[in-house]
MIKEPA-395183 format. One record per residue (C-alpha): residue in one letter; x, y, z. Coordinates in steps of 0.5 Angstrom, whole numbers, plus 500, padded with zeros to 3 digits. Example, Ala and Ser with C-alpha at 12.3 -4.5 7.8 and 13.67 -1.06 7.14 Angstrom:
! residues 2
a525491516;s527498514;
***
This chain:
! residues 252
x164527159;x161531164;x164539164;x166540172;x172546170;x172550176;x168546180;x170540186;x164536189;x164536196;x158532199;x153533195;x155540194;x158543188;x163549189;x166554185;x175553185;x180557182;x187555184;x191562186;x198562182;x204560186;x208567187;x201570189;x199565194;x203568200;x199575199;x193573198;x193567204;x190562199;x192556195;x185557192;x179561191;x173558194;x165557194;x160553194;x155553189;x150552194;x146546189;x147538189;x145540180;x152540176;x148543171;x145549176;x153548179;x155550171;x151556170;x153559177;x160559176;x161563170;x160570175;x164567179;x171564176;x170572173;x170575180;x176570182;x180572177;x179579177;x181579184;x187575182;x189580177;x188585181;x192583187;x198580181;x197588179;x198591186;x205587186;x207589181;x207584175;x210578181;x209573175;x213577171;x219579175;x219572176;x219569170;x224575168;x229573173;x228565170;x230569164;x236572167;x239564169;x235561163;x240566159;x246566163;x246558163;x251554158;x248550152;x254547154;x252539154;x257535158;x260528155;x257523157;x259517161;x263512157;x261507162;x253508160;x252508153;x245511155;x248517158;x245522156;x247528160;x243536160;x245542159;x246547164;x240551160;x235545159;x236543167;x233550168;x228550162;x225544165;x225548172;x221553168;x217547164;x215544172;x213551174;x208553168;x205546169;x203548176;x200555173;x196552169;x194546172;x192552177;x187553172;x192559169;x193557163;x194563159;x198566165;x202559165;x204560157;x206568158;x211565163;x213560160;x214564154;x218570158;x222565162;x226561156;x227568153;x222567146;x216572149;x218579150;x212585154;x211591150;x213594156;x220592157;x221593150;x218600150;x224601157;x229598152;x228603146;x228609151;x234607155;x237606148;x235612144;x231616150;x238621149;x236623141;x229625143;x227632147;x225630155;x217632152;x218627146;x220622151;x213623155;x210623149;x212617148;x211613154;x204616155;x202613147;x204606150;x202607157;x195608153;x196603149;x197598155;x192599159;x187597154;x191591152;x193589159;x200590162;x202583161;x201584153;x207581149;x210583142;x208577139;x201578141;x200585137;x198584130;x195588125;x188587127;x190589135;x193595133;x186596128;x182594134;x185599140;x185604136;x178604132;x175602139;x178605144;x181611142;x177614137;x169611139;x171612147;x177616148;x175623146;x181625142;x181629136;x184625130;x190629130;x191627138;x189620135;x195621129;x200623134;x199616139;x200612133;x206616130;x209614138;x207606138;x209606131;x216610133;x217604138;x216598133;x221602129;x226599133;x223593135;x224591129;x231593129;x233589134;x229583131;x223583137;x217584131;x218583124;x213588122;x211595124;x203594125;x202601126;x203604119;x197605114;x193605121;x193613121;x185617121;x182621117;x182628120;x176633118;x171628116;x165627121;x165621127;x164615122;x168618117;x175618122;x174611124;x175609117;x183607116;x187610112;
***
């Protein structure tokens, strides 16, 4: 079967399509993304559209950033409702033994189930898992569980340890993307932000280097309290301070 993701035939033309996500479609003015290929070849058409999906998606990403997360806030507002629902099924009717009536809260999962498909068969499909997984209240952000920690514990900290803290994180995420959950930061995620970032890009000396980690790993600390993670992957992942440059990307 031929491979036409992201593209539509119209005449003889092939057209590069990428469907906006539904809460960005308003600002954008768009339900989709649109250009023609300007050849009749699908194997020309398959070569072309990789510039150009990437170039669609980077304006959607931007344009979802400029709102402020709109996909999150309102995955977060299901969330509140999907929460707040009973799980509560009513009895059923007497008269229909194939009655079998929803919970208030498996009505509104199927809502948020309909809504995710929309996103994905927009061709967003990992931005149509994220919301699924924040709506139904399984998916946590490192950004809101980061907000919670210091709203909770911000009062045992000194003002300058609280800066210190959210700068680590806000670090953190603006290599991971803002969107990031915690059940998507692993051993090997954490190993690569700061092998990659910090310590072959940043420019930051391996004590800076050690103080970032010590912040994150503060915050999974209470994550792992609060059952949000299971285990703290920022111990053990400290640098060497004093060696030479290929020496301090080594784990200790």
């Amino acid at each position: 079967m031929a491979d036409t993701k992201y593209l539509e035939r119209r005449g003889n033309r092939w057209h590069c399509v990428v469907y906006v996500p539904k809460p960005l479609r308003a600002s954008l003015g768009k339900k989709k993304l649109s250009i023609s290929l300007r050849t009749e070849s699908l194997r020309v058409a398959q070569d072309r559209r990789h510039a150009i999906v990437h170039e669609f998606k980077q304006r959607i990403h931007t344009e979802r950033q400029r709102q402020n997360g709109g996909l999150i806030g309102e995955a977060i507002k299901w969330r509140e409702d999907y929460l707040k629902a009973s799980n509560q099924r009513p009895p059923p009717d007497t008269n229909d033994p194939r009655d079998e009536r929803q919970s208030d809260r498996e009505i509104i999962k199927d809502m948020i189930s309909d809504e995710a498909h929309q996103l994905a068969d927009g061709g967003d499909e990992e931005d149509a898992s994220l919301f699924f997984e924040i709506a139904t209240g399984h998916g946590t952000l490192v950004s809101d569980a980061r907000d919670r920690w210091l709203r909770e514990e911000g009062e045992n900290y000194r003002e300058q340890t609280v800066r210190q803290h959210r700068r680590a994180f806000e670090v953190f995420l603006k290599w991971a993307g803002p969107m990031t959950l915690t059940s998507t930061v692993d051993r090997k995620k954490a190993g690569e932000f700061i092998l990659q970032h910090l310590v072959e890009t940043s420019g930051l000396k391996p004590k800076t280097i050690n103080r970032y980690i010590s912040h994150l790993s503060s915050g999974w600390e209470w994550m792992i309290r609060r059952g949000l993670v299971e285990d703290n992957v920022w111990l053990r992942q400290s640098v060497r301070v004093g060696k030479s440059t290929d020496e301090r990307g080594a784990m200790t």
